[in-house]
C-alpha positions as CSV (number, residue, x, y, z in Angstrom):
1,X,-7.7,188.4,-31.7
2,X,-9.4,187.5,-27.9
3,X,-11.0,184.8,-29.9
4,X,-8.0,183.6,-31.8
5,X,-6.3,183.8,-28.3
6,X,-9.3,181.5,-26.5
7,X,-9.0,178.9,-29.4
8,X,-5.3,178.1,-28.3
9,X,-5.9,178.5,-25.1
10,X,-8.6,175.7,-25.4
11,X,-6.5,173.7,-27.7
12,X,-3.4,173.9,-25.4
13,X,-5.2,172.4,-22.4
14,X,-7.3,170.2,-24.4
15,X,-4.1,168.5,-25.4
16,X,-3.2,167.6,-21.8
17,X,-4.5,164.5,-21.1
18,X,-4.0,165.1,-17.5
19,X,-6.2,168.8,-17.5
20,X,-9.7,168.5,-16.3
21,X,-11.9,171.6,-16.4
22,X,-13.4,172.3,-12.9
23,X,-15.3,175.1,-11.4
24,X,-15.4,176.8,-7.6
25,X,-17.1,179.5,-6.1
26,X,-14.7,182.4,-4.5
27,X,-14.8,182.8,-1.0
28,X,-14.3,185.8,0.9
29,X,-12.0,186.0,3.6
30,X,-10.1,188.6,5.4
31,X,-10.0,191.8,3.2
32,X,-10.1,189.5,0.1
33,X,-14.3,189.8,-1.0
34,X,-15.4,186.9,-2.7
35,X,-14.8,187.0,-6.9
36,X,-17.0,185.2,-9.3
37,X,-16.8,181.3,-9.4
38,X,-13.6,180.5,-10.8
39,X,-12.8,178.1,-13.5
40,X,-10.0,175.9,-13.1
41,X,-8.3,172.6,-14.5
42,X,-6.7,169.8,-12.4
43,X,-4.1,168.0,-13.3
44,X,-4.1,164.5,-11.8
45,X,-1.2,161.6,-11.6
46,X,-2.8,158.2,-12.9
47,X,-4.3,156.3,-10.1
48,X,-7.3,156.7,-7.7
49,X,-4.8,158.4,-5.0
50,X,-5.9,160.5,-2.7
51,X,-3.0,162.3,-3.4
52,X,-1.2,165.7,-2.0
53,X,-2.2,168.7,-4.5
54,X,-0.8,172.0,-4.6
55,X,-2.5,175.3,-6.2
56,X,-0.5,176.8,-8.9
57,X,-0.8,180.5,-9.1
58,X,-0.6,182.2,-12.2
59,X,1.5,184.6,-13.6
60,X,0.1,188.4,-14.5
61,X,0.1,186.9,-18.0
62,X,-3.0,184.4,-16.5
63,X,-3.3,181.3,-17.3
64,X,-0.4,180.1,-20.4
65,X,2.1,177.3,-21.6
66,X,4.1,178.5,-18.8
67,X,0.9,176.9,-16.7
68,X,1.0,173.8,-18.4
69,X,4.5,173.5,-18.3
70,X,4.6,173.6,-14.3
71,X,1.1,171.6,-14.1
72,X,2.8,168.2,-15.9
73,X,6.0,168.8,-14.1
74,X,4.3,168.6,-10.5
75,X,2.1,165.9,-11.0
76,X,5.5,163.9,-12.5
77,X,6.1,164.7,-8.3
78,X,3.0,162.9,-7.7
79,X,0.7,165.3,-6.9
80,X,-2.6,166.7,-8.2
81,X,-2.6,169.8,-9.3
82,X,-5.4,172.9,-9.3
83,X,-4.6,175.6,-11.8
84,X,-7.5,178.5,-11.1
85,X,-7.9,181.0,-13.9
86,X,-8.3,184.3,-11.9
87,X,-8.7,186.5,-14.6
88,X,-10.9,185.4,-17.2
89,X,-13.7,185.3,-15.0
90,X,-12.9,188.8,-13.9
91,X,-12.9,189.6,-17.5
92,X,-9.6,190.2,-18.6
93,X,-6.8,188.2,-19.5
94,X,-3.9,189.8,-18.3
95,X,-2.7,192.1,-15.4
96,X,1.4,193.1,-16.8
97,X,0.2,196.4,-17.8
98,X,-2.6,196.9,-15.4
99,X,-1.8,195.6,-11.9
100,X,-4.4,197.4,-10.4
101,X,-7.1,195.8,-12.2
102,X,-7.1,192.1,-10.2
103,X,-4.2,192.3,-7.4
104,X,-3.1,189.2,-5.2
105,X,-5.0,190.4,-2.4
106,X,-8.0,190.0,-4.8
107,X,-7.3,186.6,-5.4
108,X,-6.9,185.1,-1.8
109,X,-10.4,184.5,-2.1
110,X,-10.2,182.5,-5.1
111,X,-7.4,180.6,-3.1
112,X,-9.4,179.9,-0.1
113,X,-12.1,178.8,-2.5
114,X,-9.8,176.5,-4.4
115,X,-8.7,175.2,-0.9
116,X,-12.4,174.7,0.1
117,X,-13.0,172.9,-3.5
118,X,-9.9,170.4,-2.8
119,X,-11.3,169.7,0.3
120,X,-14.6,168.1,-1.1
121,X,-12.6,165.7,-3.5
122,X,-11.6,162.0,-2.3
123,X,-8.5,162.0,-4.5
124,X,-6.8,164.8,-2.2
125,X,-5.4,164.0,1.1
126,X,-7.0,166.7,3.5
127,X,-4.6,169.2,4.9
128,X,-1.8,168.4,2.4
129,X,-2.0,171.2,0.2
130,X,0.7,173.7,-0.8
131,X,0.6,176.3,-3.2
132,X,2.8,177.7,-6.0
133,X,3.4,181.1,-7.9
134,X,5.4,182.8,-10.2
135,X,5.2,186.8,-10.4
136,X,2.0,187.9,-9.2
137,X,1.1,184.6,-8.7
138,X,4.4,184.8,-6.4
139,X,2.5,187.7,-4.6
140,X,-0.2,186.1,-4.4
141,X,1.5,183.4,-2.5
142,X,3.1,185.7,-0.1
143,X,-0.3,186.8,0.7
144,X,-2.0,183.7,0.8
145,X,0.8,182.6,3.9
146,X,-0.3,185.5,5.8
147,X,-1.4,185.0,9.4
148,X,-5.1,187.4,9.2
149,X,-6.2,185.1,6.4
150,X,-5.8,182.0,8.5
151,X,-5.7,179.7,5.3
152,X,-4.0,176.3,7.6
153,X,-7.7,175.6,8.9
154,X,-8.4,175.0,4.9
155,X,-5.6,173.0,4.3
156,X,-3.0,175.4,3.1
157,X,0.5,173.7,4.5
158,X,2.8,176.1,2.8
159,X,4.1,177.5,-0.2
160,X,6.8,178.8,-3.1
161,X,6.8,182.0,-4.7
162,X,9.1,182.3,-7.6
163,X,10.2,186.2,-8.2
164,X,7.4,187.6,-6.1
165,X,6.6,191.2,-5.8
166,X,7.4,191.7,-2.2
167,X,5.4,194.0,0.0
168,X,7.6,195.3,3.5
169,X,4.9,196.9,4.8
170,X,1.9,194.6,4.2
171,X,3.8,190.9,3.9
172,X,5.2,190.3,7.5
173,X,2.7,188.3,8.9
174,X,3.7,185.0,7.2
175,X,2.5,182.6,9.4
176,X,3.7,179.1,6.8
177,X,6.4,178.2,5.4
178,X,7.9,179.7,2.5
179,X,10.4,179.1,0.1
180,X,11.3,182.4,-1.7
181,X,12.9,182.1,-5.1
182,X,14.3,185.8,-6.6
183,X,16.8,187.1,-8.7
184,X,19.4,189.9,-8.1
185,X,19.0,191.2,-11.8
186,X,14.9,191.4,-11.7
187,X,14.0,194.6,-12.7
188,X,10.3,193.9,-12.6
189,X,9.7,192.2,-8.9
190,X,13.3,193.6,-7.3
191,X,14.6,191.0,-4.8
192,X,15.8,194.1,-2.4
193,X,12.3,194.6,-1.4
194,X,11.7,190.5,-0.9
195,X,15.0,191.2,1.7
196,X,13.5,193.9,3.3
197,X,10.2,192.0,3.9
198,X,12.2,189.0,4.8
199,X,13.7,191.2,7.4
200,X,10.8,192.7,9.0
201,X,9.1,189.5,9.1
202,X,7.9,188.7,13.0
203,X,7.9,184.7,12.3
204,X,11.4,185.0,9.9
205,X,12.6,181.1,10.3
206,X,9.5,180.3,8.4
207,X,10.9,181.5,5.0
208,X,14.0,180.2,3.3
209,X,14.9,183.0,0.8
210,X,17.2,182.1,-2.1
211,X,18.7,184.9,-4.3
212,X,20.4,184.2,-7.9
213,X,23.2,186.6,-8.5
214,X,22.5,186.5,-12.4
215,X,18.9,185.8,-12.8
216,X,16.1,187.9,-14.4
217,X,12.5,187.8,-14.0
218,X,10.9,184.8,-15.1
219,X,14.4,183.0,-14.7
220,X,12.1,179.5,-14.8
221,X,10.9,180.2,-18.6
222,X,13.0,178.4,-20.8
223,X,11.5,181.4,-23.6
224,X,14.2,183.3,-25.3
225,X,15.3,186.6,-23.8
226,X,13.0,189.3,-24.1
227,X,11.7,192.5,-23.2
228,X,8.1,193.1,-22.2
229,X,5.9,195.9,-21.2
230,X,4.7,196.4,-17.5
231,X,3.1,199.0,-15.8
232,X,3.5,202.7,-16.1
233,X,5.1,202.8,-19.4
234,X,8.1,200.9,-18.2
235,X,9.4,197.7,-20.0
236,X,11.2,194.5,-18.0
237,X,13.6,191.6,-18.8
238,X,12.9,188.2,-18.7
239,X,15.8,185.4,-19.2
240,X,16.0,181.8,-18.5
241,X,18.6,181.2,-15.9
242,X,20.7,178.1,-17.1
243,X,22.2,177.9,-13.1
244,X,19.4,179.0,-11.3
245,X,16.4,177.5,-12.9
246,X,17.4,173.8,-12.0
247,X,18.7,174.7,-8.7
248,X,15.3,176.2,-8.0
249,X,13.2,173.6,-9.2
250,X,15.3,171.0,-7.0
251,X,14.5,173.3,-3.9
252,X,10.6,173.4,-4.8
253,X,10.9,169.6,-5.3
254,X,12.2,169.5,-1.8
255,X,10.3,171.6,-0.2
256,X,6.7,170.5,-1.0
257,X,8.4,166.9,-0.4
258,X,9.2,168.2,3.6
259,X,6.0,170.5,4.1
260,X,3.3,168.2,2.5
261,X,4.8,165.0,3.8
């Protein structure tokens, strides 16, 4: 099965003709210790560039269509994109039933590392990199905008976390913009808790939070509705949003447009 599952993982970014396989060394920083190198693929626009990139953070589900999906559509922006695999190289595939096992703190390092990695390539404009993330990857974006991990002398401009798990009591030190994309009807990532860190937050005007009255988890999916097993026994939602999925993606547009211009 892990092999059948590595053959179409291969064969799914193999058939990208954008998707380059790269590789990075983790860097500690902060209370993030340094992982194992991380492997990666870039997706580039055609041209020599340099161009603006943006990390894309993924899911607890690791590295997926989903991945590919939002890779293409950002360098259709114009930018080059680095995906890092944060969990194969940790040995596991996936975290939805076991968040303890690599947490977004965890992967800051492999952040700072990607940022460090962008920085040595003359197709990426220094200091114009943003970052994106959906569910932990979301998390791990909050995290990666926090002021003690001082990621804007890398190159980090700002980012957009989709249905993050917010943290009140560790996440108030954003120190970069934010765009914050969550739905009322989550069950998995609640958006209360993204309010009440929003709230508490001592820089607040740097986040623009958006809440969908009637979206899910994983409200950017276009996968049919389904239910999926998390941690502790408990099972979650996930629905594509026909209103808030769009609207979203037109805000993350805009955003990266504004912060990495």
């Amino acid at each position: 099965m892990i092999r059948a599952l590595a053959i179409v993982f291969l064969v799914l970014f193999a058939g990208s003709a954008s998707a380059q396989s790269v590789s990075f060394p983790s860097i500690a920083v902060g209370s993030s210790a340094a992982g194992p190198e991380i492997k990666g693929w870039i997706y580039k626009p055609a041209g020599p560039g340099p161009f603006r990139a943006i990390i894309l953070a993924h899911s607890c589900a690791g590295t997926s269509a989903h991945t590919d999906v939002w890779g293409k559509l950002l360098v259709s922006w114009g930018y080059l994109v680095l995906a890092p695999d944060s969990f194969g190289p940790r040995g596991t595939k996936a975290v939805c039933t076991t968040p303890g096992v690599v947490t977004p703190n965890m992967r800051i390092s492999d952040i700072a590392g990607a940022l460090d990695y962008l920085a040595t390539r003359p197709d990426v404009i220094k200091g114009k990199v943003g970052i994106i993330g959906h569910s932990h990857g979301g998390s791990t974006t909050i995290r990666a905008t926090q002021k003690n991990f001082d990621l804007a002398k890398r190159g980090l401009a700002g980012g957009v976390a989709y249905y993050p798990g917010c943290n009140p009591a560790f996440d108030i030190g954003i120190d970069l913009p934010v765009l914050l994309l969550a739905g009322d009807k989550d069950d998995w990532t609640p958006a209360d808790r993204c309010r009440q860190m929003v709230a508490g937050l001592a820089k607040p005007a740097l986040v623009e939070a958006v809440y969908y009255p009637n979206a899910y988890h994983s409200f950017d999916n276009k996968a049919p509705d389904r239910t999926v097993p998390g941690g502790g026994g408990k099972t979650h939602r996930l629905v594509y949003d026909v209103v808030g999925a769009p609207d979203a993606e037109a805000r993350t547009r805009a955003f990266f447009a504004k912060v990495l211009n």
